[in-house]
Steps between C-alpha positions, in 0.01 A plus 500: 500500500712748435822578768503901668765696336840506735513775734768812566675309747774813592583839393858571555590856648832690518515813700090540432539423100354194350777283352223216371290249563493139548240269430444116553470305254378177623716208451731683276605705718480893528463766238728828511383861351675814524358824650275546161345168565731331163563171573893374525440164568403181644737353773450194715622645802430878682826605557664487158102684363608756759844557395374561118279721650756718711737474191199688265392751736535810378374675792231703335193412605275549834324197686207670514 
């Protein structure tokens, strides 16, 4: 049996860009991308996948 792929858990917004994404991954913890959907890294925790995120934003990109 095979296991469902994680989902997009959050996209992170700052005045109506996207700043990333954040994904769960399981037991390990949570994935981090950037606005273009390239991957900065696993983290064990939200908040420090979050601040990697903020700290890559480049503010460039639409949500939609």
């Amino acid at each position: 049996m095979t296991q469902p792929s994680p989902n997009l858990i959050s996209v992170l917004h700052d005045h109506g860009h996207c700043v990333g994404f954040l994904r769960s991954a399981g037991p390990r913890g949570f994935m981090a991308y950037d606005s273009d959907g390239q991957p900065l890294g696993l983290f064990q925790d939200k908040q420090p996948a979050n601040e990697v995120i903020k700290a890559a934003s480049t503010y460039t990109r639409d949500c939609n």
